[in-house]
LUMVOMAR-336461 format. One record per atom (N, C-alpha, C): residue number from 1; x negated, y negated, z negated. Coordinates in steps of 0.001 Angstrom, whole numbers, plus 500000, padded with zeros to 6 digits. Atoms other than C-alpha are relative to their C-alpha. Layout:
# residues N
<rec NUM,<X,Y,Z>>
...
END
This chain:
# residues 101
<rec 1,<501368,500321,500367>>
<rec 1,<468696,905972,623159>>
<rec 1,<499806,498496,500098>>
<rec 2,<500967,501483,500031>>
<rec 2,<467222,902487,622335>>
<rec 2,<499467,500182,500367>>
<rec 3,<501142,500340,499144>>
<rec 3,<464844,901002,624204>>
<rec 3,<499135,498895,499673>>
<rec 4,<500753,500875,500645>>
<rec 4,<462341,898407,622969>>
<rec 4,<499288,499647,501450>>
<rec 5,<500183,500850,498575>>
<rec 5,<462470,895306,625876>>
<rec 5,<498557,499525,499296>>
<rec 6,<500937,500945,499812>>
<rec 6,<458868,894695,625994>>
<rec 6,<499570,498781,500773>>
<rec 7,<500700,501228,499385>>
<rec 7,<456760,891498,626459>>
<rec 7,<499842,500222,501616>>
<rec 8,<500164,499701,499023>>
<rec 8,<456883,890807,630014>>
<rec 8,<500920,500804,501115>>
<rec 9,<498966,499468,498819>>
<rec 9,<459881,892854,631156>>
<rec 9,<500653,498506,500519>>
<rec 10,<499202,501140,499062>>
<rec 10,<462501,891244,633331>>
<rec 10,<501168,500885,499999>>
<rec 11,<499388,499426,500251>>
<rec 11,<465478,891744,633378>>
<rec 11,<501262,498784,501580>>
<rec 12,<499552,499998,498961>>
<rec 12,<468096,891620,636407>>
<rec 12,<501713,499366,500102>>
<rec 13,<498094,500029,499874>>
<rec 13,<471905,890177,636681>>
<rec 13,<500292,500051,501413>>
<rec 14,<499479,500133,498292>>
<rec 14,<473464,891115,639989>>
<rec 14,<501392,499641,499984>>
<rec 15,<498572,500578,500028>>
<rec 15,<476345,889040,641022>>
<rec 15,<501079,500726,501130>>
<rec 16,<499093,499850,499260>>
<rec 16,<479594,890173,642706>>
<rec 16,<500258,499614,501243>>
<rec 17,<499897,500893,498869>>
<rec 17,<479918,889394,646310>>
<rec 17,<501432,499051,500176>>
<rec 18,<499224,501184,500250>>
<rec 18,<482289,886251,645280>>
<rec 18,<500149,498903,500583>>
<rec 19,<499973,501735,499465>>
<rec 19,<481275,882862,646758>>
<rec 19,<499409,499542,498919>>
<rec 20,<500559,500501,501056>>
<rec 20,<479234,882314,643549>>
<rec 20,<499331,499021,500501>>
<rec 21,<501522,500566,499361>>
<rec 21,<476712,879592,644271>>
<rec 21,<499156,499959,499055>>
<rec 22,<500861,500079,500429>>
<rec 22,<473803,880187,643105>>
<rec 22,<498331,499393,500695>>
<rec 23,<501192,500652,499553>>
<rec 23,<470375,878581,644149>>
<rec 23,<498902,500848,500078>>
<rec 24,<501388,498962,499439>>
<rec 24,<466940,880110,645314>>
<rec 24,<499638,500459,498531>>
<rec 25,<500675,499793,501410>>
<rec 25,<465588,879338,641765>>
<rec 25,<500859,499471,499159>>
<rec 26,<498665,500598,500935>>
<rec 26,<468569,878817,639466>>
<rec 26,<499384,499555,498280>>
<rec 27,<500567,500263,501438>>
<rec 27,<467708,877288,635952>>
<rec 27,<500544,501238,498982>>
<rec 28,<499749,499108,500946>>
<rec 28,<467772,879592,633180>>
<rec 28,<499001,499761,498760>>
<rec 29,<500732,500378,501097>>
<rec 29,<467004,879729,629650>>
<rec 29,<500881,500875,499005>>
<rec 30,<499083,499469,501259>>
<rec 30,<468070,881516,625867>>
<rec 30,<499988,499315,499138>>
<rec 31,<498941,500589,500761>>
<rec 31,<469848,880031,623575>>
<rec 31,<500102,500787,498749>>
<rec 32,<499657,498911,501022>>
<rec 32,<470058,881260,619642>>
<rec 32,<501666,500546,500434>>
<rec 33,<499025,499382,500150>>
<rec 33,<472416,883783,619090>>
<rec 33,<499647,500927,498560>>
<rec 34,<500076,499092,500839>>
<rec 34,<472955,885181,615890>>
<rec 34,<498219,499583,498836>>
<rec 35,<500810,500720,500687>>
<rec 35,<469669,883336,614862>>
<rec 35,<498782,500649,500960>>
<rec 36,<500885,499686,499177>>
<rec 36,<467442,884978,617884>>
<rec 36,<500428,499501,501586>>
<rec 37,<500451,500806,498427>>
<rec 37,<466219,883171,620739>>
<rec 37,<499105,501047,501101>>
<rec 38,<501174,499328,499989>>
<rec 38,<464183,885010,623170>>
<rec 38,<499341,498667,500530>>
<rec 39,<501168,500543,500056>>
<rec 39,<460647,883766,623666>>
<rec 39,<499582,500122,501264>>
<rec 40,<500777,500158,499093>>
<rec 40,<458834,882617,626448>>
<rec 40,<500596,498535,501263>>
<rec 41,<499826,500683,499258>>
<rec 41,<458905,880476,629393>>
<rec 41,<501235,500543,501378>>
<rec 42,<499084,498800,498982>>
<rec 42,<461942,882270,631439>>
<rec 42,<500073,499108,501510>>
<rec 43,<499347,500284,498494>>
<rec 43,<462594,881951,635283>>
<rec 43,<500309,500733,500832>>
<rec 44,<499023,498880,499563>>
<rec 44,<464716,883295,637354>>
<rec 44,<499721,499440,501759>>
<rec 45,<499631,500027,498739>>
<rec 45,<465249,883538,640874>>
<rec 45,<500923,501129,500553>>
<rec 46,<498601,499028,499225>>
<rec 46,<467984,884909,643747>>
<rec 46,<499706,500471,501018>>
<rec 47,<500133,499390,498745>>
<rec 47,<467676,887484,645991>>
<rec 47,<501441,500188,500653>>
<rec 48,<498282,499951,499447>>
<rec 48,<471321,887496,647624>>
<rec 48,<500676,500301,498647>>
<rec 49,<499554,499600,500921>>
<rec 49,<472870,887344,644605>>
<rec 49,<499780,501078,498865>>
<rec 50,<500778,499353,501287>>
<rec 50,<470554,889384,642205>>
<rec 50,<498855,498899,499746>>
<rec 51,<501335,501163,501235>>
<rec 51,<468692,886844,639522>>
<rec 51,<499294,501013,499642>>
<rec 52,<501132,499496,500818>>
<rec 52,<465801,887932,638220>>
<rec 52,<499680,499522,498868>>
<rec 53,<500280,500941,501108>>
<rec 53,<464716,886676,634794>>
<rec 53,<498782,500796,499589>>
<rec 54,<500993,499638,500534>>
<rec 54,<461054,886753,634201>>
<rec 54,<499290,499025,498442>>
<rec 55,<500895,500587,501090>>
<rec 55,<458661,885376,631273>>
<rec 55,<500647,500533,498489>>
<rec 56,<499991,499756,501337>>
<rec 56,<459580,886761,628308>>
<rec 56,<498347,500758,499620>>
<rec 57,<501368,499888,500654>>
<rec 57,<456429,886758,625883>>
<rec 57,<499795,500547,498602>>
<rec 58,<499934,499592,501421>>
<rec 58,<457697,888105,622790>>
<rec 58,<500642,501491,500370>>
<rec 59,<499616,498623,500154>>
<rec 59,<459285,891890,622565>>
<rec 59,<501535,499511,499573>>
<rec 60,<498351,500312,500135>>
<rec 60,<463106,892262,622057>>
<rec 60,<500101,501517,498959>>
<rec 61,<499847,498514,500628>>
<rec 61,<463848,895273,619402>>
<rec 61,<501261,499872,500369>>
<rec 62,<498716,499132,499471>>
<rec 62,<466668,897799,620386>>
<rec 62,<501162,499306,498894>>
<rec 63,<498603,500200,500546>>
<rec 63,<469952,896674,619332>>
<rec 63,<500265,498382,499471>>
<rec 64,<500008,501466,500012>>
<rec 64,<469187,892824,619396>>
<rec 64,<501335,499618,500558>>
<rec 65,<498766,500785,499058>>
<rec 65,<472128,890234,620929>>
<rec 65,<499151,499078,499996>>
<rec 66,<499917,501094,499005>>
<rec 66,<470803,887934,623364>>
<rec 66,<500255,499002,500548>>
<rec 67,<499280,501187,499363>>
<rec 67,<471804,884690,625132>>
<rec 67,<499477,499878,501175>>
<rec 68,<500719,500747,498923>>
<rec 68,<470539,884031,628502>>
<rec 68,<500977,499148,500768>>
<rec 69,<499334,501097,499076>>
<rec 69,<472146,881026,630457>>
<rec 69,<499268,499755,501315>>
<rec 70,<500814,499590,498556>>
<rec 70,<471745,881514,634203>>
<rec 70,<500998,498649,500646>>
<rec 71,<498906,500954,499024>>
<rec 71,<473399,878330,636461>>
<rec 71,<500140,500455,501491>>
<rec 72,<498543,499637,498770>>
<rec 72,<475888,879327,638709>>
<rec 72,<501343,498880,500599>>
<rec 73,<498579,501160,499603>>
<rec 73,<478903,877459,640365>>
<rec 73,<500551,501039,500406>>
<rec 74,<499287,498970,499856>>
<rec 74,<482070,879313,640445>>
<rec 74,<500410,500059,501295>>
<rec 75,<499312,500338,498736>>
<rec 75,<483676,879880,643587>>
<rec 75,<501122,498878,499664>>
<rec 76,<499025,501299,499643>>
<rec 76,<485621,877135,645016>>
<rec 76,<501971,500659,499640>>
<rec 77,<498222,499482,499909>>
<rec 77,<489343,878970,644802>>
<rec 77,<500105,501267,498603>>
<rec 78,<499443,498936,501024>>
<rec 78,<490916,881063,641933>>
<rec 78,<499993,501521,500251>>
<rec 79,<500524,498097,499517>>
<rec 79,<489641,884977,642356>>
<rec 79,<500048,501274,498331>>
<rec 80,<500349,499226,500920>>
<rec 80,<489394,887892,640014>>
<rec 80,<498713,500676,500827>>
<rec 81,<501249,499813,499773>>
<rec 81,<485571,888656,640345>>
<rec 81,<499739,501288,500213>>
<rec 82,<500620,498618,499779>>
<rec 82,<484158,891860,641127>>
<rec 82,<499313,500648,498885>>
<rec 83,<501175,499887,501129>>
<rec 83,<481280,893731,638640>>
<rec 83,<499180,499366,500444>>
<rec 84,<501217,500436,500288>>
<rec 84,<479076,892202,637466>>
<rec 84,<498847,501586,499107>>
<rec 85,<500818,498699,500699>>
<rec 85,<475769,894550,636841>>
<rec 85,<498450,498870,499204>>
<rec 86,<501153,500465,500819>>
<rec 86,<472728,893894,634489>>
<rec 86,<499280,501103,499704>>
<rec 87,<500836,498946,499780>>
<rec 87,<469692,895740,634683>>
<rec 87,<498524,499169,498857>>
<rec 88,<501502,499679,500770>>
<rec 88,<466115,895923,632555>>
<rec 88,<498804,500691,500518>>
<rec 89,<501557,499318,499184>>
<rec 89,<462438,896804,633783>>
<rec 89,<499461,499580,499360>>
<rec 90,<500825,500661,500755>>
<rec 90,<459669,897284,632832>>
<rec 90,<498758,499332,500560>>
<rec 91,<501227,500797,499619>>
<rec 91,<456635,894878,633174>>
<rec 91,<499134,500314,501004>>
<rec 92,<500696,499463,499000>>
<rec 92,<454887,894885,636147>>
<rec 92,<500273,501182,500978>>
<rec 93,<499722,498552,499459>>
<rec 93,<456778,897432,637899>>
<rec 93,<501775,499573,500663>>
<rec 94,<498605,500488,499361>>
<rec 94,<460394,897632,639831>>
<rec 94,<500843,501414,498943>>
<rec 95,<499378,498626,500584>>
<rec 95,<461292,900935,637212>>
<rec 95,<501090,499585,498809>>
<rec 96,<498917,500097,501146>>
<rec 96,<464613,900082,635293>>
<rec 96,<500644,501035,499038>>
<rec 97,<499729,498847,501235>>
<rec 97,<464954,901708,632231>>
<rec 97,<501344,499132,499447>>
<rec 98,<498500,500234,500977>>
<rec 98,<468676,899848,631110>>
<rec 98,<500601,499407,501103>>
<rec 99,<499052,500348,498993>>
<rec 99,<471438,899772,633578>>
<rec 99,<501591,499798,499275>>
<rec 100,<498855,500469,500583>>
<rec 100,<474635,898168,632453>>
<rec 100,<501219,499459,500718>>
<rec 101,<498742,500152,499354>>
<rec 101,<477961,897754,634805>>
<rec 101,<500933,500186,499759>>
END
C-alpha cells in the first residue's frame, strides 16, 4: 500500500550504534532529485542517534524519490555499520505509518 506523506509529517532516520557523530540539532535539508525537492523549512534533531526531520509544508505523493541530507561525521576508524532504519509519521502524533530497515 502507498501512503500519501502529508504536510507536516516527520519523518525519522535511526542511526546504528557506530560512533557516528552527530549533533543535538544536525543541519539538514532536500536537495532535487529527479526534479523534486521537498518543501518546507526542514529540521532535524538527535535523540541518541534517532534524527527527526520536521517541517515539511508541501505533501509528498506515494511513490516519489526524495533527497534529504542529514550531517553526520563518520566514525573515526574503518567499520562495517550496522542498520540503518527510517521511519514516517504522521503530523502531530508519534503513529508511524512507514517503517523501512
Amino acid at each position: 500500500t502507498e501512503i500519501l506523506l502529508e504536510s507536516g509529517s516527520w519523518m525519522r532516520f535511526t542511526f546504528p550504534d557506530n560512533d557516528f557523530g552527530i549533533g543535538a540539532r544536525p543541519e539538514c535539508y532536500s536537495k532535487p532529485l529527479f526534479g523534486v525537492e521537498i518543501k518546507g523549512d526542514l529540521t532535524c534533531t538527535n535523540d541518541n542517534g534517532e534524527v527527526k526531520v520536521e517541517g515539511i509544508s508541501e505533501s509528498i505523493l506515494p511513490g516519489t524519490y526524495v533527497l534529504i541530507r542529514v550531517e553526520v561525521t563518520n566514525p573515526t576508524t574503518a567499520i562495517t555499520s550496522g542498520t540503518f532504519t527510517i521511519e514516517t509519521g504522521l503530523r502531530g502524533t508519534n503513529t508511524v505509518f512507514e517503517y523501512v530497515k
